[in-house]
C-alpha positions in Angstrom: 0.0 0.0 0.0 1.4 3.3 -0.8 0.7 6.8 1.3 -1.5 9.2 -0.3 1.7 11.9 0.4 4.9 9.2 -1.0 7.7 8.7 1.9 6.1 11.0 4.4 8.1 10.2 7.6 11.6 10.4 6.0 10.3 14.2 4.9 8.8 14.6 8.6 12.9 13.8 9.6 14.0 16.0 6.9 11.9 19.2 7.8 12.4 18.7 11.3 15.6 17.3 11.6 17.1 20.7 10.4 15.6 23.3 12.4 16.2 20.9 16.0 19.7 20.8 14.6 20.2 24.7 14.4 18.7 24.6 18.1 21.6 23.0 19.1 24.5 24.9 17.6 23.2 27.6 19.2 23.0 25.9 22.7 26.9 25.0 21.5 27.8 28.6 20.5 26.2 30.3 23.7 28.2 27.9 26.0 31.4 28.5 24.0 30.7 32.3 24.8 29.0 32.4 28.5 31.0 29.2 30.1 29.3 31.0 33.5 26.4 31.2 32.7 26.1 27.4 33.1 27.8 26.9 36.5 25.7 25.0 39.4 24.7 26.0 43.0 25.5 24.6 45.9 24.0 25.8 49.2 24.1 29.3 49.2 27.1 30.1 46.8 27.6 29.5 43.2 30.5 26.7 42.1 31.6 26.0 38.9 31.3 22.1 37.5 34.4 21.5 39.2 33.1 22.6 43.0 35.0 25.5 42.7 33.6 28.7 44.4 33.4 31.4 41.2 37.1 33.5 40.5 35.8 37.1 40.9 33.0 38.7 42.2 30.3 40.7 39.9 26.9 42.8 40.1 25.5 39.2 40.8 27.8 37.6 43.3 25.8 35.2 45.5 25.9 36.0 49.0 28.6 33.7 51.4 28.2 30.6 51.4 28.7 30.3 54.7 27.5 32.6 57.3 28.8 31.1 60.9 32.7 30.2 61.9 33.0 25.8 61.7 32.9 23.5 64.6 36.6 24.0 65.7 36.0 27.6 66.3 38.8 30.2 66.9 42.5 29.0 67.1 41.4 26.0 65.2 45.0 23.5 64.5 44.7 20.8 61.8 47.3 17.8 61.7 47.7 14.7 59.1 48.4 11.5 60.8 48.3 8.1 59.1 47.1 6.9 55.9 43.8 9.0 55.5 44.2 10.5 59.6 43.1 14.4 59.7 42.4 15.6 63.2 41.0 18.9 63.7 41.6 20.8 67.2 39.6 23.3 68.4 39.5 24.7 72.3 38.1 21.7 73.8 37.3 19.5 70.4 38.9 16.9 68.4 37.0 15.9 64.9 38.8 13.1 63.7 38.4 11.9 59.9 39.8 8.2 58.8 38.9 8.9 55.3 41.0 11.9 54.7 38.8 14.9 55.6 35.0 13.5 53.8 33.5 12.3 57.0 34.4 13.0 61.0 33.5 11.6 64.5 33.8 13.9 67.0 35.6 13.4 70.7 35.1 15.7 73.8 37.1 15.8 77.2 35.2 13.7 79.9 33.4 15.9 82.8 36.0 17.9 84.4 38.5 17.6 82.0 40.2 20.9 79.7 42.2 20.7 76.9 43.0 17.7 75.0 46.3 16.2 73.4 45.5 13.6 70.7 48.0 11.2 68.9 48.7 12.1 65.5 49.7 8.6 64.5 46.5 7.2 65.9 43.5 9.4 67.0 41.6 6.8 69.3 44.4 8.1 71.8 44.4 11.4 73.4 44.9 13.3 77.1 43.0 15.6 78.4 44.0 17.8 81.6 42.2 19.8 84.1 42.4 19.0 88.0 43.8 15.7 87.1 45.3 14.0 83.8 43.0 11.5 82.3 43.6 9.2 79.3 41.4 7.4 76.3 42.7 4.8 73.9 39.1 4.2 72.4 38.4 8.2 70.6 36.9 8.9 73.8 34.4 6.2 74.4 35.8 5.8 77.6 38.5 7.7 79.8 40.7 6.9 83.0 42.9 8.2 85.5 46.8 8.1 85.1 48.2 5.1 87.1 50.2 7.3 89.2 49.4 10.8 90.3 51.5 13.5 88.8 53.0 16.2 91.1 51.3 19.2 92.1 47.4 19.4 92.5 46.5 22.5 90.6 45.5 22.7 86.7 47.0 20.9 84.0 47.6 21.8 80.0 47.9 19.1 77.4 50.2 20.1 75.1 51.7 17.1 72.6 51.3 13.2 72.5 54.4 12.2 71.2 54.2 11.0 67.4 56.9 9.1 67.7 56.3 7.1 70.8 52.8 7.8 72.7 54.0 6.7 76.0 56.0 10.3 75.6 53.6 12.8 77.0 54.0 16.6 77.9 51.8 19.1 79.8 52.2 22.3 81.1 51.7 22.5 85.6 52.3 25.8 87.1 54.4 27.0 84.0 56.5 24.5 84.1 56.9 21.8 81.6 56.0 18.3 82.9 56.8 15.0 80.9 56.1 11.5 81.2 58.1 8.8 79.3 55.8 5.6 80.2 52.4 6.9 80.1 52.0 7.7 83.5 54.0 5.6 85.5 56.9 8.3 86.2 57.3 11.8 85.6 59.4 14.8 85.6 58.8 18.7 85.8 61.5 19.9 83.0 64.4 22.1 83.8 66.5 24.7 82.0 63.1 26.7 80.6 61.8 29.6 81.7 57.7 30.2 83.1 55.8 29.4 80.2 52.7 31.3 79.1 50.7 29.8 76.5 53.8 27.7 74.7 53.5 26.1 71.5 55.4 22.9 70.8 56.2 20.8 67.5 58.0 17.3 67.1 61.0 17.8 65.3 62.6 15.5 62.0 64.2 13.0 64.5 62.9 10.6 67.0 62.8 12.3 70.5 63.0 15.7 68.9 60.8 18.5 69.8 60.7 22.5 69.4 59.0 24.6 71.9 58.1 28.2 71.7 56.7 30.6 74.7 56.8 34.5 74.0 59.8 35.4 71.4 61.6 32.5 72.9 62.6 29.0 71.2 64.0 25.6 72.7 64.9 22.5 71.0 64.6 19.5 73.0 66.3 16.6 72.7 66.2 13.0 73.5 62.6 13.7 74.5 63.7 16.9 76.9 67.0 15.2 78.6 68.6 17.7 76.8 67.3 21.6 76.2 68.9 23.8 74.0 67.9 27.6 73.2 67.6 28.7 69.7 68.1 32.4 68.6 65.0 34.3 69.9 62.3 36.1 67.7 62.2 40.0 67.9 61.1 41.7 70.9 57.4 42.1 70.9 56.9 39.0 69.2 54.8 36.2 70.2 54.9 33.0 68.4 51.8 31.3 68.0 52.9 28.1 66.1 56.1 26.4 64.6 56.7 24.3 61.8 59.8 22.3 60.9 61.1 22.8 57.6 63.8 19.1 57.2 67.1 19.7 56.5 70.3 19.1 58.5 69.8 21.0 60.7 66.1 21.7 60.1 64.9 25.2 59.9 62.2 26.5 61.7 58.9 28.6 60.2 57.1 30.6 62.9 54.1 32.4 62.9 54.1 35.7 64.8 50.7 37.0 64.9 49.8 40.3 63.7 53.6 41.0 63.6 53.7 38.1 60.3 55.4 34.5 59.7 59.3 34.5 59.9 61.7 32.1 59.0 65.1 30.7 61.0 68.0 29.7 58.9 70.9 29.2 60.7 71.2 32.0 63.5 69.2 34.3 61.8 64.6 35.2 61.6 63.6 37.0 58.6 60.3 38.4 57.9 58.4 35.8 55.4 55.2 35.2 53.5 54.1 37.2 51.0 52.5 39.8 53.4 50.5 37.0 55.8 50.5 36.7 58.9 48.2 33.5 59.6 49.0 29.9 59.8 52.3 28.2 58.8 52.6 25.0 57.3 55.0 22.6 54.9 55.5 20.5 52.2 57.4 19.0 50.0 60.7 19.9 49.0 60.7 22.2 51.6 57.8 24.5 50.5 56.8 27.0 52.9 53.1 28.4 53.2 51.7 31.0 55.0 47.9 31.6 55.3 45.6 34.6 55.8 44.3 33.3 59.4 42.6 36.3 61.3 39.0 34.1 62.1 37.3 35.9 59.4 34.1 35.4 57.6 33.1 37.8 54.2 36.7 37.3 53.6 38.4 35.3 50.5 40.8 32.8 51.7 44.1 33.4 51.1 47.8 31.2 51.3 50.9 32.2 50.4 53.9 29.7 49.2 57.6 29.5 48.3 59.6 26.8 46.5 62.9 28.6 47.5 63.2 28.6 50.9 61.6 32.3 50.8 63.3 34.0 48.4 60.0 34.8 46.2 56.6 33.8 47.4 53.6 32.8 44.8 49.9 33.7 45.6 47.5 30.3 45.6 44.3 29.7 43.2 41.3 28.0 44.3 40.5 29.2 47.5 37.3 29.9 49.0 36.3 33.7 48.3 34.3 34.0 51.8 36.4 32.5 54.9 39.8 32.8 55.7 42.7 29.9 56.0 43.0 29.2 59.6 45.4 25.9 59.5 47.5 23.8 57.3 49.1 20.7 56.8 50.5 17.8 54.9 48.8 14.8 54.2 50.9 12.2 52.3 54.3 14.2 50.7 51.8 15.1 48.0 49.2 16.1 49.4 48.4 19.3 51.5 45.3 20.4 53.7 43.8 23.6 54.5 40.8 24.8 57.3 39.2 27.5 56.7 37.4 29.2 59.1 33.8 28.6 57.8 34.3 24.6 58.7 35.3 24.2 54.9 38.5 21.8 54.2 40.5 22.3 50.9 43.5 20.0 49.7 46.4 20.7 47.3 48.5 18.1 45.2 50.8 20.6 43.5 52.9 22.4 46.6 50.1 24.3 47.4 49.8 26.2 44.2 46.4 25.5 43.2 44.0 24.1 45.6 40.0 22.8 45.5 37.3 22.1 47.9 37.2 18.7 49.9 34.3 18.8 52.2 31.9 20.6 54.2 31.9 18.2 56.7 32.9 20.8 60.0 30.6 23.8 59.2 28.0 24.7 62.2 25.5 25.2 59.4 24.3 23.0 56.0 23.7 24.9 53.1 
């Protein structure tokens, strides 16, 4: 049987064919010329395809993203342990992630207890201080007392689990530096420091190794504190508020300063580092020293600084958010580098810190 109009659907294809065809190199062409005019939201703020927050602002910027500082609050830390292992300190919180920053479990000092100390090897273990010393080697399930008692009976600081060994404890008691060796069993108030007021302290390149900060002032302790040795002092006026260890032989030391900026030790000598920022320190590899914005800011973009030349020149980093500042970094694996910002956002870098992209949300107070 033959239609009444000959090959009619073959003619439908051919007169429709050709005008859904010219639909679509347009739809081609206005991508090509308005790539942004395709990017997706995400709570609040506008991301490209790749979950990157957008360059620059314009007449249509969205508002924040975020509008309320992230679970670890002001003064937040953030260290890399084992495979996967990032642990995020705040005052009186550890959030602990075993999948590299995408999901966390959170761990709180018992009733009574202030401050806590984790493991950086292995998060399940941790101190926490107060009127007494109390330990957890199950994230916080459980806690108990110290089998002996340590001296003194006023209030005690955690201040670092040992990474190498975490029968190594130190806490600060009445300004004074007190150490353990065998988790508990015996300990010793350190000599040969002066009163310290809100020290830092960092484990060094070596087993036993350790630098410790208070005021302008900087120790290096060895074999684990039997030996203390006093390092060339910061300016006058400065406090340092953190210290990283750059390796070498002997390592140098990056400091941060506060509102008086990041400086670096070589040898005998600080200098003034860091691109103009004053916030966090961190390394990675080959040496490369970074230096974030820091300040606990909101409605602020996110800024790090990094050099590849021990200081000499200093690069500005891509990626980062555009509405919370950088308030801690670290290194993963010796690829891989981690960034808090102060919204509860985590952002990780595989190229020295160069160019960096969002991880998770997974700390923020707020969803959106």
């Amino acid at each position: 049987m033959r239609w009444p109009f000959g090959n009619l659907p073959s003619r439908l294809v051919v007169f429709t064919g050709l005008p859904l065809l010219a639909i679509l190199i347009g739809v081609a062409v206005a991508i090509a010329s308005n790539p942004t005019s395709f990017t997706r939201t995400r709570g609040a703020g506008t991301y490209t395809s790749a979950g990157e927050p957008s360059p620059s602002p314009t007449d249509s910027t969205p508002l924040p993203s975020v509008t309320s500082p992230g679970v670890l609050g002001d003064g937040a830390k953030l260290f890399a342990g084992g495979t996967g292992v990032l642990i995020g300190l705040g005052p009186s919180l550890i959030e602990e992630s075993a999948d590299a920053g995408k999901t966390w479990t959170s761990m709180q000092p018992p009733t009574g207890g202030s401050g806590i100390a984790v493991d950086p090897t292995n998060p399940q273990y941790a101190i926490t201080g107060g009127s007494s010393i109390q330990v957890t080697t199950n994230g916080g399930a459980s806690w108990k007392a110290t089998r002996t008692s340590p001296p003194g009976s006023r209030q005690y600081q955690p201040l670092q689990v040992s990474p190498f060994i975490n029968t190594v404890w130190f806490l600060i008691h009445q300004q004074s530096l007190l150490r353990t060796r065998d988790a508990s069993v015996s300990w010793r108030e350190l000599a040969g420091l002066p009163p310290l007021a809100s020290p830092v302290m960092t484990p060094g390149t070596v087993v036993g190794q350790f630098f410790l900060a208070t005021g302008n002032r900087v120790f290096e302790l060895i074999d684990n504190g039997q030996r203390i040795l006093e390092l060339p002092a910061l300016p006058q006026g400065v406090t340092v508020t953190q210290l990283a260890v750059v390796a070498g032989d002997p390592p140098s030391l990056l400091a941060r300063g506060g509102q008086n900026g990041a400086y670096l030790m070589k040898g005998n000598t600080w200098s003034v580092v860091g691109g103009g920022l004053n916030g966090p320190v961190g390394v990675g590899a080959g040496g490369t020293l970074l230096v974030g914005d820091g300040g606990d800011k909101l409605g602020v973009p996110g800024a790090i600084s990094y050099s590849t030349d021990g200081g000499s020149t200093w690069g500005s980093a891509i990626g980062l958010p555009y509405d919370q500042s950088v308030e801690a970094i670290t290194q993963g694996n010796p690829t891989t580098l981690f960034a808090y910002c102060y919204g509860g956002d985590i952002y990780t870098s595989t190229d020295s810190g160069r160019s960096w992209s969002l991880l998770g949300r997974g700390l923020r107070t707020t969803t959106g």
